[in-house]
Backbone atoms as SQL, in Angstrom:
CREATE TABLE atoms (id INTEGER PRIMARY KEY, chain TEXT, resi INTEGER, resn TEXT, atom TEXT, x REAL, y REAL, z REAL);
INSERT INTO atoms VALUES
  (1, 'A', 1, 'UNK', 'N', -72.579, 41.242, -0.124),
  (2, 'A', 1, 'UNK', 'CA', -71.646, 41.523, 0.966),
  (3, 'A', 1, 'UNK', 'C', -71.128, 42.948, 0.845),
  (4, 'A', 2, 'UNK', 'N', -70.927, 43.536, 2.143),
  (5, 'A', 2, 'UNK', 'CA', -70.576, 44.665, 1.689),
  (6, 'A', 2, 'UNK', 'C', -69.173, 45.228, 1.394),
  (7, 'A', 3, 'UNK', 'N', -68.943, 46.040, 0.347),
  (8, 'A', 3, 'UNK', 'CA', -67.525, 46.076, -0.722),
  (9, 'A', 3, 'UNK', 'C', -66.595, 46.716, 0.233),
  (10, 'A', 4, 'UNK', 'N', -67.064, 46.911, 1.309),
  (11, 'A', 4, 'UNK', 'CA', -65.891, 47.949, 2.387),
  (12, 'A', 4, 'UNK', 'C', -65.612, 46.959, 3.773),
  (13, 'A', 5, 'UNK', 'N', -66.037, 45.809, 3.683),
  (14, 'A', 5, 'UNK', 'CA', -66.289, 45.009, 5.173),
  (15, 'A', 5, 'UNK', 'C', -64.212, 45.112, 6.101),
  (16, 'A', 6, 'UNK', 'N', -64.742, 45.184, 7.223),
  (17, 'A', 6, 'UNK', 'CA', -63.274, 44.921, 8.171),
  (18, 'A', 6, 'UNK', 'C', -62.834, 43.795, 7.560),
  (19, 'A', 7, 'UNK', 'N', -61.286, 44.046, 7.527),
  (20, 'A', 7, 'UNK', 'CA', -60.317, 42.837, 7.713),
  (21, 'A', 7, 'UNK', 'C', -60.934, 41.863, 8.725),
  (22, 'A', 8, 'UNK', 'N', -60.643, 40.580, 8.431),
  (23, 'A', 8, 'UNK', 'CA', -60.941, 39.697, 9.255),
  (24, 'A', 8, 'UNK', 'C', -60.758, 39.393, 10.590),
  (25, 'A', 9, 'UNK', 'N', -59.339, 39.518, 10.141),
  (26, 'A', 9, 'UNK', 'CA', -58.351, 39.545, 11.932),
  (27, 'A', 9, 'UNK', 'C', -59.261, 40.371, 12.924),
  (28, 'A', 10, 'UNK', 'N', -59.651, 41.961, 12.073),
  (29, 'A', 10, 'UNK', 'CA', -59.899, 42.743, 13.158),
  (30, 'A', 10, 'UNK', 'C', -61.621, 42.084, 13.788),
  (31, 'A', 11, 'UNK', 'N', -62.365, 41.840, 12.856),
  (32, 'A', 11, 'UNK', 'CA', -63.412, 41.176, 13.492),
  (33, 'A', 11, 'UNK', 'C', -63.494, 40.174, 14.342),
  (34, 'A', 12, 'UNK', 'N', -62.141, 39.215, 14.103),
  (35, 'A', 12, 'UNK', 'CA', -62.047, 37.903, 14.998),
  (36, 'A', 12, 'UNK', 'C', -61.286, 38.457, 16.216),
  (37, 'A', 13, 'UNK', 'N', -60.269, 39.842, 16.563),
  (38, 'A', 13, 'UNK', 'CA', -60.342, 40.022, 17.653),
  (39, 'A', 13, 'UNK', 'C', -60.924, 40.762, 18.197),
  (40, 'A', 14, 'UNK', 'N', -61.932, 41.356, 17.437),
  (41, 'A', 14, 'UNK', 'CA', -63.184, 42.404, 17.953),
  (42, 'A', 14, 'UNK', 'C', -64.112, 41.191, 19.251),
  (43, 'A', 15, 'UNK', 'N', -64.197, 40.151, 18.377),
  (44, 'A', 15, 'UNK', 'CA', -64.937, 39.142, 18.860),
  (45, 'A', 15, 'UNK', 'C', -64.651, 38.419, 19.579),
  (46, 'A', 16, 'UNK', 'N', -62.989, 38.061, 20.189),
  (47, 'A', 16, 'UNK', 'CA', -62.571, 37.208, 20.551),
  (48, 'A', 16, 'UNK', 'C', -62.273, 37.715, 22.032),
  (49, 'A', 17, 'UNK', 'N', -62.167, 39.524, 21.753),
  (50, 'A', 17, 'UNK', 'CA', -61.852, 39.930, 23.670),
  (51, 'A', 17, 'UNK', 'C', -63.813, 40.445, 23.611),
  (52, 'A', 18, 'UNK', 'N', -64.213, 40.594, 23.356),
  (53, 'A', 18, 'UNK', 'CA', -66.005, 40.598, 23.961),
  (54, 'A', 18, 'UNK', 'C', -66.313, 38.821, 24.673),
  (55, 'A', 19, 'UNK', 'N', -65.849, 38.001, 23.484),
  (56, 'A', 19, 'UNK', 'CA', -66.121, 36.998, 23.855),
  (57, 'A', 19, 'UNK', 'C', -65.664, 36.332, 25.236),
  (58, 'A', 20, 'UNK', 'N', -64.421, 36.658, 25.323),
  (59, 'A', 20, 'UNK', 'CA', -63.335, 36.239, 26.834),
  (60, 'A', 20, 'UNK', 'C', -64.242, 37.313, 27.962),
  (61, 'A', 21, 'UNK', 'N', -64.594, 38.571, 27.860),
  (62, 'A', 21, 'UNK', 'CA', -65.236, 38.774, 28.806),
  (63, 'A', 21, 'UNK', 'C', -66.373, 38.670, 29.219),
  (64, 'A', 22, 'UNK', 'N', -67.271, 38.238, 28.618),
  (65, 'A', 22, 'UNK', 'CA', -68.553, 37.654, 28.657),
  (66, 'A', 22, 'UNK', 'C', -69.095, 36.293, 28.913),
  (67, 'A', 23, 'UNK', 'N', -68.435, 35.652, 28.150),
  (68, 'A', 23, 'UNK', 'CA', -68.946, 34.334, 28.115),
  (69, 'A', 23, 'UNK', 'C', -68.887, 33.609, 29.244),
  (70, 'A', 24, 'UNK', 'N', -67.585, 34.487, 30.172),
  (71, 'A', 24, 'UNK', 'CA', -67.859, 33.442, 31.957),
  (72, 'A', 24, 'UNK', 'C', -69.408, 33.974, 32.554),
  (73, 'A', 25, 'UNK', 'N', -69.565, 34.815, 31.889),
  (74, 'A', 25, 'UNK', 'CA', -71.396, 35.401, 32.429),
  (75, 'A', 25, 'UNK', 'C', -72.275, 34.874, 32.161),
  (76, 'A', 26, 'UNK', 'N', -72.236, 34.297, 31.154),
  (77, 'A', 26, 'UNK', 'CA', -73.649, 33.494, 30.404),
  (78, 'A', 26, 'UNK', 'C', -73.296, 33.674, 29.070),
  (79, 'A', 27, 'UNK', 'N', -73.084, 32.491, 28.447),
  (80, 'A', 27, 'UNK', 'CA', -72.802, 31.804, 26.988),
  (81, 'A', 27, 'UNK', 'C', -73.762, 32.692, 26.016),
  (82, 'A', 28, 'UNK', 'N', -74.973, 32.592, 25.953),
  (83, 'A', 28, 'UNK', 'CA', -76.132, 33.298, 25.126),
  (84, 'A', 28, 'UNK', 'C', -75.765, 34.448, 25.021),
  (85, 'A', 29, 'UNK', 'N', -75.696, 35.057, 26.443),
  (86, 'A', 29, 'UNK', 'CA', -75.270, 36.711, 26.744),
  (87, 'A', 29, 'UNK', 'C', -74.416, 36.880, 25.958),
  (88, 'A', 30, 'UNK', 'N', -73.495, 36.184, 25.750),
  (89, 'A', 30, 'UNK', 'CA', -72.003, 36.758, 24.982),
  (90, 'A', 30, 'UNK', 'C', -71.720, 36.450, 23.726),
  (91, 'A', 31, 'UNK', 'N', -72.706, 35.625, 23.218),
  (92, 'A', 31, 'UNK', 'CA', -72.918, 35.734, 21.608),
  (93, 'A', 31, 'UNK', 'C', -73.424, 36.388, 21.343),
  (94, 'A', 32, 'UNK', 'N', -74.592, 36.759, 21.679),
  (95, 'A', 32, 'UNK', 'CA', -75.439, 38.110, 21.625),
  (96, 'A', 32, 'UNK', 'C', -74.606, 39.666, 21.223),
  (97, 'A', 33, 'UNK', 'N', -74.191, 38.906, 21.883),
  (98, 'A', 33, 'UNK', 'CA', -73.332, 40.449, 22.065),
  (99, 'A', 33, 'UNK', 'C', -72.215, 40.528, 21.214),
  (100, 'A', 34, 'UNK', 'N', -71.544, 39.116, 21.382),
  (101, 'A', 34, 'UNK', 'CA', -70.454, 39.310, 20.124),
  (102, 'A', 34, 'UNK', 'C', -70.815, 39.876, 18.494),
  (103, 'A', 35, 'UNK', 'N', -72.559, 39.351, 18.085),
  (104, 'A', 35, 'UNK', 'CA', -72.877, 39.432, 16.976),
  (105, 'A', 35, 'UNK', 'C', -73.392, 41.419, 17.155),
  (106, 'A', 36, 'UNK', 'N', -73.394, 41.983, 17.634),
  (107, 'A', 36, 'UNK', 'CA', -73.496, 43.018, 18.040),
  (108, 'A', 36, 'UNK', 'C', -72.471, 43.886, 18.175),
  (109, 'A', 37, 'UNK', 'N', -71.712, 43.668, 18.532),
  (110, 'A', 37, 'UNK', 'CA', -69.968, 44.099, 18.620),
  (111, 'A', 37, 'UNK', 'C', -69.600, 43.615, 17.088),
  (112, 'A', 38, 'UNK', 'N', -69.432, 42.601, 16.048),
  (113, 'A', 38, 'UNK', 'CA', -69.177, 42.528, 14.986),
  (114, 'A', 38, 'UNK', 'C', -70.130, 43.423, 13.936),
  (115, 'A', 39, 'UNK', 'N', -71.294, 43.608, 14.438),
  (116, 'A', 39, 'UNK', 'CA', -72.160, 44.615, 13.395),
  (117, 'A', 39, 'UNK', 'C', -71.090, 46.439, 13.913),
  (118, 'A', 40, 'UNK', 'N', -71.032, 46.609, 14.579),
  (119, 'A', 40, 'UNK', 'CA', -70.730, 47.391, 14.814),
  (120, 'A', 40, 'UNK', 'C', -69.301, 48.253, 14.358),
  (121, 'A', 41, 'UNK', 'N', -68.576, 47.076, 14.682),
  (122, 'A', 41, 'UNK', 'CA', -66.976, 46.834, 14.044),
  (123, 'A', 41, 'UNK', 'C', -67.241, 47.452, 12.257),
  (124, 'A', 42, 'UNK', 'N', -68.129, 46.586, 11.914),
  (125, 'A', 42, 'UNK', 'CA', -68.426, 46.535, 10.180),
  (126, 'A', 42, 'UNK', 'C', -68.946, 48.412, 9.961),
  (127, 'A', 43, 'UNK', 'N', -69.966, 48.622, 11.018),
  (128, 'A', 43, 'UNK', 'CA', -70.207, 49.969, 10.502),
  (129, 'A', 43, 'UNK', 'C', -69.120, 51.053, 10.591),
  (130, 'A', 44, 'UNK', 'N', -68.404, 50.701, 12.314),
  (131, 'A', 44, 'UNK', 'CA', -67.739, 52.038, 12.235),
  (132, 'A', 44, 'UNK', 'C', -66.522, 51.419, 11.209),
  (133, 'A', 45, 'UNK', 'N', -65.965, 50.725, 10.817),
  (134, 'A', 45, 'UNK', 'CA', -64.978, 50.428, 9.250),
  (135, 'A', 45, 'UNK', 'C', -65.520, 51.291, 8.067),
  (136, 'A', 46, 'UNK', 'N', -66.767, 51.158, 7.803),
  (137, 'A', 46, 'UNK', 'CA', -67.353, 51.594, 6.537),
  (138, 'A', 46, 'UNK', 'C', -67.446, 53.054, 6.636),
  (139, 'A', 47, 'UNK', 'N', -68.140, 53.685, 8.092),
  (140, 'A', 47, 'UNK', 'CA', -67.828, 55.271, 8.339),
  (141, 'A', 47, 'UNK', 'C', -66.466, 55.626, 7.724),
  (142, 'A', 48, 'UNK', 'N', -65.558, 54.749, 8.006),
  (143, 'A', 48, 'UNK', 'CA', -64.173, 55.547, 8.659),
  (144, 'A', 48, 'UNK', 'C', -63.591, 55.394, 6.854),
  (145, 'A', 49, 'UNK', 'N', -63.965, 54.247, 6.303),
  (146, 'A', 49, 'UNK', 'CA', -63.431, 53.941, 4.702),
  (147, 'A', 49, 'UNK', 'C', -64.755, 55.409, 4.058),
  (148, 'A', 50, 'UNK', 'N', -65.993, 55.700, 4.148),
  (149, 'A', 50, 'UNK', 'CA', -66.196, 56.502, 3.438),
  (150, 'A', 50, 'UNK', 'C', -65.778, 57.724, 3.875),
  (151, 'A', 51, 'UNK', 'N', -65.617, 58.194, 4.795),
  (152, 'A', 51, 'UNK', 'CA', -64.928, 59.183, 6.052),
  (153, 'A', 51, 'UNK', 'C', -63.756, 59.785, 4.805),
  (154, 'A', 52, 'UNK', 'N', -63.077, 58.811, 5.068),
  (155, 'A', 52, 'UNK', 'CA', -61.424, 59.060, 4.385),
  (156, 'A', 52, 'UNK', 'C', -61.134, 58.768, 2.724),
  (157, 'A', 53, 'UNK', 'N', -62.558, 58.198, 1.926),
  (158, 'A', 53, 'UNK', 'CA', -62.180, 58.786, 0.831),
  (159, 'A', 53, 'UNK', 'C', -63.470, 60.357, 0.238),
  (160, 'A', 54, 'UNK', 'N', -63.608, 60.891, 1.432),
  (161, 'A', 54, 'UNK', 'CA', -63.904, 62.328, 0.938),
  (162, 'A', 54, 'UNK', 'C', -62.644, 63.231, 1.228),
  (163, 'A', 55, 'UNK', 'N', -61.252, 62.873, 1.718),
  (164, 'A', 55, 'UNK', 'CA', -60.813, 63.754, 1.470),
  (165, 'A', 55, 'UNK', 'C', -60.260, 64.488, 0.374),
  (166, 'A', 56, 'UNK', 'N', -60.032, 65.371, 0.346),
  (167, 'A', 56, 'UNK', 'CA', -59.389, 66.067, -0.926),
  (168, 'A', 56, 'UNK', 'C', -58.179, 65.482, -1.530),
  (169, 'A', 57, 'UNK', 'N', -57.127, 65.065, -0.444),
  (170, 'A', 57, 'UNK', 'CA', -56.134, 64.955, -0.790),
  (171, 'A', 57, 'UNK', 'C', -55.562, 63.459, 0.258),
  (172, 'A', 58, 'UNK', 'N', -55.219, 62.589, 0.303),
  (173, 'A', 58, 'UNK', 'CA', -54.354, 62.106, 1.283),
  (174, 'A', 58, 'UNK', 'C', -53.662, 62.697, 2.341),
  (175, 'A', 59, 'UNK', 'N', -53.760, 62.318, 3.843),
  (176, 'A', 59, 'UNK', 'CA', -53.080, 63.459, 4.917),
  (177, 'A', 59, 'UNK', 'C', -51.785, 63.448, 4.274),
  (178, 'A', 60, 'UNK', 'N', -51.443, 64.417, 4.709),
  (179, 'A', 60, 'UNK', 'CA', -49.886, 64.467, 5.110),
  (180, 'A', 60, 'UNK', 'C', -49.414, 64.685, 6.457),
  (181, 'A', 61, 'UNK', 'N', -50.358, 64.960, 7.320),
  (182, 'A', 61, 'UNK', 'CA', -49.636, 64.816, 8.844),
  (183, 'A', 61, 'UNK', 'C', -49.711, 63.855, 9.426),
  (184, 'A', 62, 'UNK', 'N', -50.159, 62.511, 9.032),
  (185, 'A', 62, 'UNK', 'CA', -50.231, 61.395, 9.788),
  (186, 'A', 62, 'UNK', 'C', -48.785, 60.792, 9.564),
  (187, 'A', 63, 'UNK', 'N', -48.158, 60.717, 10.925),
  (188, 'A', 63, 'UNK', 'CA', -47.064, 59.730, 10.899),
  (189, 'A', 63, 'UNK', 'C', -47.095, 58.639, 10.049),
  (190, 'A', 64, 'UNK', 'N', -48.406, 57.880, 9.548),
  (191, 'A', 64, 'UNK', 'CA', -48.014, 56.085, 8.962),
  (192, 'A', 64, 'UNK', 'C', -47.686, 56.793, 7.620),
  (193, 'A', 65, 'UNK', 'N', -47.826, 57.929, 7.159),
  (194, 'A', 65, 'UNK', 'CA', -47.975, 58.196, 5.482),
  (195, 'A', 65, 'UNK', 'C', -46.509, 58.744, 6.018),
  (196, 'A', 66, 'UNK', 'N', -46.265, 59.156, 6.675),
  (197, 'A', 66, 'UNK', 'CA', -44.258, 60.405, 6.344),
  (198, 'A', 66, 'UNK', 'C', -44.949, 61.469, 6.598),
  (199, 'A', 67, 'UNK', 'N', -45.642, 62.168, 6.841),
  (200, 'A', 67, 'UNK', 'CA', -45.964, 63.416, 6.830),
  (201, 'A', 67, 'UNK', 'C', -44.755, 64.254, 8.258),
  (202, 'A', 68, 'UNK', 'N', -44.909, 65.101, 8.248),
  (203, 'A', 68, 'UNK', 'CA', -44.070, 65.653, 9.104),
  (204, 'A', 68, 'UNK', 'C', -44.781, 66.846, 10.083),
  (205, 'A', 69, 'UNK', 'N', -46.133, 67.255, 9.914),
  (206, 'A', 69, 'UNK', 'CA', -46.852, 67.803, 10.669),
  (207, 'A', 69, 'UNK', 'C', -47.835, 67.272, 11.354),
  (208, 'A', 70, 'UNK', 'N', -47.555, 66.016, 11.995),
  (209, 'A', 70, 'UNK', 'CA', -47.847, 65.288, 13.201),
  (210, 'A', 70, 'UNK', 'C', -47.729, 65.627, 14.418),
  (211, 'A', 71, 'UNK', 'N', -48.786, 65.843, 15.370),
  (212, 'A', 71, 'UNK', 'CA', -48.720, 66.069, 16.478),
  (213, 'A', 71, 'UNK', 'C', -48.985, 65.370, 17.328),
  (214, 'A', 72, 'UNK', 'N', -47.489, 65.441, 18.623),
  (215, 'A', 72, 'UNK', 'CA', -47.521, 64.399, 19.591),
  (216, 'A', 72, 'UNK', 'C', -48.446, 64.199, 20.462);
């Protein structure tokens, strides 16, 4: 399994609004697709987790950390 996979939640509502809009289209169609939308979810997570531990340092301008050179 892979050591970086999405939180769960976010996969079950990755899956859960693809699923609400699809599935009044055709059931198959929208599993299809859900399992497609969850591969996807998993990669861009793993981009974004190896993404952010090449940085040098932890931001400091992102509002969730305190930083104070955040732009509105």
């Amino acid at each position: 399994m892979n050591e970086h996979a999405p939180p769960a939640l976010l996969l079950a509502s990755s899956e859960r609004l693809f699923l609400e809009v699809t599935e009044p289209l055709d059931q198959l169609i929208a599993l299809k697709l859900a399992g497609i939308v969850r591969q996807l979810v998993s990669v861009a997570y793993s981009m974004g987790h190896a993404d952010g531990g090449q940085a040098p340092q932890p931001c400091t301008a992102c509002p969730a950390k305190g930083g104070s050179d955040a732009q509105d």
